[in-house]
N, C-alpha and C positions, 0 to 999 in steps of 0.2 A: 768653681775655682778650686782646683788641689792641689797643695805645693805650689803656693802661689804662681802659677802661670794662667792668664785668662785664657778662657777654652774660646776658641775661636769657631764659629758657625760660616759654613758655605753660603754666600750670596744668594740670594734668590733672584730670581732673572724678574726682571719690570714685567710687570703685568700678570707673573702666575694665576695670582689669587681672581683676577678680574677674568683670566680664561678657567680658571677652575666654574668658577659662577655661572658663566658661560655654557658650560658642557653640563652641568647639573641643570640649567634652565631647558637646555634640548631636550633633554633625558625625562623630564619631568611630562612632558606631554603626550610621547609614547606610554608610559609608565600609566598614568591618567588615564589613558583612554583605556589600556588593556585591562586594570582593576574594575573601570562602568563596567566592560563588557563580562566580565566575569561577574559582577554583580547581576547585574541582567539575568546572565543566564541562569545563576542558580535561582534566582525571581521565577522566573519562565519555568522553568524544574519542577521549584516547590509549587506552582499552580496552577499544578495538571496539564500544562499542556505539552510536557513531555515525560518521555517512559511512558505512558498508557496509551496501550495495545487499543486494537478495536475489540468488541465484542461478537462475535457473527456467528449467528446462528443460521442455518437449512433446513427447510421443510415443504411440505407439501410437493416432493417431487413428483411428478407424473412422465413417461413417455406414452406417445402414440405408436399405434400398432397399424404400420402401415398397410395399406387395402393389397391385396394377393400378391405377387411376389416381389413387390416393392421392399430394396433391403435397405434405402434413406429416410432417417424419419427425424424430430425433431424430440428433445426434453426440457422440461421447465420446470423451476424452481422459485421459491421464496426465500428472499435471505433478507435476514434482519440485522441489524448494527445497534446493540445498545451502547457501544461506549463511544467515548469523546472526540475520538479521531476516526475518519475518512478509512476506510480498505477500495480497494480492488481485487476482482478476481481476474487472473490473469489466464487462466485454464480451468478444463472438465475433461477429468478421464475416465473408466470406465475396465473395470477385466473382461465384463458380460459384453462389450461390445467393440467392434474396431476403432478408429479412430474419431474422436469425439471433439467438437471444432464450436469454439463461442460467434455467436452469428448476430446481427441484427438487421431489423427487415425496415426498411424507412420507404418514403413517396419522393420518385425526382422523375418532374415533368409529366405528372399523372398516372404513374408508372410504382408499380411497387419495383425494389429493386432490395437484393440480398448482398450486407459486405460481411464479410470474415474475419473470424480475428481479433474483434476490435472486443478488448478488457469493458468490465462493467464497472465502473466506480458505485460504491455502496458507502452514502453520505452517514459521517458522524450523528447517532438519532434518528437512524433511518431505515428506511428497505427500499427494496428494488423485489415486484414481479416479476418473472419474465412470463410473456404470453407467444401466440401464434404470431400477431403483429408486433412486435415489437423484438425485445430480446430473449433470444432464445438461443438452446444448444442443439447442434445438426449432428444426428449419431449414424454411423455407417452399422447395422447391424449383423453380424457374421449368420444368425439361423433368428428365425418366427420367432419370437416369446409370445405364450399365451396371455390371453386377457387375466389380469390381478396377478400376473406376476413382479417379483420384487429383483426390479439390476441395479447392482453396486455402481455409485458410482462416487466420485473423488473430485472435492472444487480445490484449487488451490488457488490462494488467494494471498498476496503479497505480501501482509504482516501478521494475517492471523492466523496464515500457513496452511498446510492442506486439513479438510475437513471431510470426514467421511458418510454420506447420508445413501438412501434409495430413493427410489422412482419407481411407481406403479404405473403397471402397462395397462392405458385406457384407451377405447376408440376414439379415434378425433373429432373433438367436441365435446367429452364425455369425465 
């Protein structure tokens, strides 16, 4: 009150405060839920099961040295996973060779049968060989390599990115 006149305050309309309440109680449950889930996740974050990469390693490559002028033959590899999370290889390529295609050779109806294409998942803690029967890479090769010879070749694999190893030219079976 200044100079004696009382200050007069604007009406408040019935019910503000009870719809204020209201909108703060809606609000509160979105609000709720998005804080869990952000808690979660940095939970999840800090233990390890995200950010860490796979580990993948390749070795033991070998190709076969196709019998006389045969220029399809097939290469094999061992890959290992030591870290926490799942890879895939999703390709193999090759400079020393034409085009190089991921294969696996399975049994339908007593019948071996060859599909193409199909990526190799390489389990968190784990490896995958590839053999004759099973999964293997089908290379088209442009000229003969000799026996112990060493061709580049390049797996790319979907988180742990391309990796670059060789392959020795052995007779089949050998």
């Amino acid at each position: 009150m200044r100079g004696g006149t009382p200050r007069r305050t604007a009406p408040r309309a019935p019910g503000t405060a009870r719809r204020a309440a209201g909108v703060l109680r809606a609000a509160a449950a979105p609000v709720l839920c998005c804080a869990l889930a952000l808690l979660g996740l940095s939970a999840w974050s800090a233990g390890s099961h995200a950010a860490r990469p796979s580990r993948v390693t390749v070795s033991e490559g070998t190709v076969y040295r196709p019998p006389l002028d045969a220029r399809t033959t097939a290469a094999f590899f061992r890959i290992e996973n030591t870290g926490p999370a799942g890879d895939t290889l999703d390709a193999v390529s090759s400079s020393a060779t034409g085009p190089a295609e991921l294969a696996r050779t399975a049994l339908a109806d007593g019948a071996g049968t060859m599909r193409m294409g199909e990526p190799v998942h390489v389990p968190a803690h784990g490896s995958v060989r590839m053999t004759a029967y099973g999964q293997d890479v089908m290379v088209l090769l442009r000229r003969m390599p000799r026996l112990g010879a060493r061709l580049p070749f390049t797996l790319h694999f979907r988180y742990a990115g391309d990796i670059r190893t060789e392959a020795v030219v052995v007779r089949p079976g050998g």
